[in-house]
C-alpha positions, -999 to 999 in steps of 0.1 A, spaced: -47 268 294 -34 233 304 -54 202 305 -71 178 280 -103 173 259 -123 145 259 -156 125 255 -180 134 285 -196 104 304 -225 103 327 -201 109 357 -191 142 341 -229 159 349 -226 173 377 -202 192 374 -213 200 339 -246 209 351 -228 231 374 -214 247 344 -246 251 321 -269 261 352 -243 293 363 -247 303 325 -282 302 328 -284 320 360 -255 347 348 -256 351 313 -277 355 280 -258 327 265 -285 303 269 -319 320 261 -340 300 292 -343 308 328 -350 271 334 -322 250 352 -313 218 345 -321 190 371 -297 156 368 -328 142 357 -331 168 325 -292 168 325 -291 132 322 -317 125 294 -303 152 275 -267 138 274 -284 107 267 -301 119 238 -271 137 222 -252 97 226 -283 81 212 -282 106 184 -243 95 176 -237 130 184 -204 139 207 -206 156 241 -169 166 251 -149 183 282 -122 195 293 -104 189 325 -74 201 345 -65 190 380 -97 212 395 -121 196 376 -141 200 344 -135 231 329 -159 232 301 -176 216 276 -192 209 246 -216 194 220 -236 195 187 -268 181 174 -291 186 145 -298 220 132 -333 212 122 -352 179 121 -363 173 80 -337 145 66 -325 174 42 -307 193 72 -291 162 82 -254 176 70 -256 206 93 -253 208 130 -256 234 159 -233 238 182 -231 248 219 -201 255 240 -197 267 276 -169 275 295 -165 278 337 -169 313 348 -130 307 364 -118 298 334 -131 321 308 -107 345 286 -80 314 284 -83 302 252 -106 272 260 -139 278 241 -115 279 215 -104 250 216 -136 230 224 -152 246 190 -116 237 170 -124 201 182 -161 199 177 -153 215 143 -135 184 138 -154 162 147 -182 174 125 -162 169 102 -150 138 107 -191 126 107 -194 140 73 -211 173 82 -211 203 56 -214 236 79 -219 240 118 -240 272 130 -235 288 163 -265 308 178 -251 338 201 -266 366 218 -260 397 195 -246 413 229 -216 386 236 -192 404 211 -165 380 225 -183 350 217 -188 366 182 -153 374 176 -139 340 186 -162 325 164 -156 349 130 -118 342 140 -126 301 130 -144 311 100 -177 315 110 -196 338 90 -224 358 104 -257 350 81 -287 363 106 -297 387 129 -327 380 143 -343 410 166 -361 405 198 -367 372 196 -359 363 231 -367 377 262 -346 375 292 -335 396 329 -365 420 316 -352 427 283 -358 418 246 -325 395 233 -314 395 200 -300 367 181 -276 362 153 -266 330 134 -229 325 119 -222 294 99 -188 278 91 -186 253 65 -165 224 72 -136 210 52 -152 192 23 -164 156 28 -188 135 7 -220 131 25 -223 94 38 -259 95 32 -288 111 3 -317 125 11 -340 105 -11 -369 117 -27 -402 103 -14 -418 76 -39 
């Protein structure tokens, strides 16, 4: 797969929202039947750049062909050095490699931000997803059964985890006083 990765702007929603919404509307990749609207589009790539968190794409000559981001795993100041990611990939171009290498380069750039481990939540059903993902060094760590609930059927779950290349924390978690 030709083309090239790099930082998302606002401009980039559309079609990015094109992207997220068919997965919503197609797939159990994303466990909501809830589209996004520019509005909810807009305010949640706003919140990932207020968070100093990266949103990314990649483009060819027809146009974004996926993307990519990461935030906080969980809120509490002692999760701060792990992040969740979430990848997505236009139904044309799937099966060419790119997921691939929009995880290699949020991997990266996790790493690059001091982060210890990235997790990846996946529908236990999208064995590709699963396998591209063990194939980076993701380890599967939870299963978690039924938990969502989607095109009239129960969804599982599962967790894998990668820790990143080793970096010293820019930050402590402090105890409180």
């Amino acid at each position: 797969m030709t083309g090239v990765i790099s930082a998302a702007t606002r401009q980039d929603l559309p079609e990015i929202l094109t992207i997220y919404n068919e997965v919503i509307r197609n797939s159990t990749a994303v466990y909501t039947e809830v589209e996004l609207t520019a509005e909810r589009g807009a305010a949640w790539f706003d919140a990932k750049r207020a968070g100093g968190y990266p949103f990314i794409v990649a483009r060819d000559a027809s146009g974004i062909t996926g993307f990519g981001t990461f935030g906080e795993f969980r809120a509490p100041p002692c999760y701060q050095h792990s992040v969740e990611h979430s990848v997505h990939v236009r139904a044309d171009c799937r099966g060419l490699g790119l997921g691939r290498k929009l995880v290699i380069e949020l991997m990266s750039l996790a790493a690059a931000m001091h982060k210890h481990v990235m997790i990846a939540g996946i529908d236990a059903d999208n064995e590709v997803s699963i396998k591209l993902h063990e194939s980076l060094g993701f380890i599967n760590v939870a299963h978690f059964h039924e938990v969502g609930f989607k095109f009239g059927r129960w969804l599982d779950l599962v967790f894998l985890q990668c820790r990143l290349p080793a970096t010293k924390p820019l930050t402590t978690v402090k105890p409180p006083p």
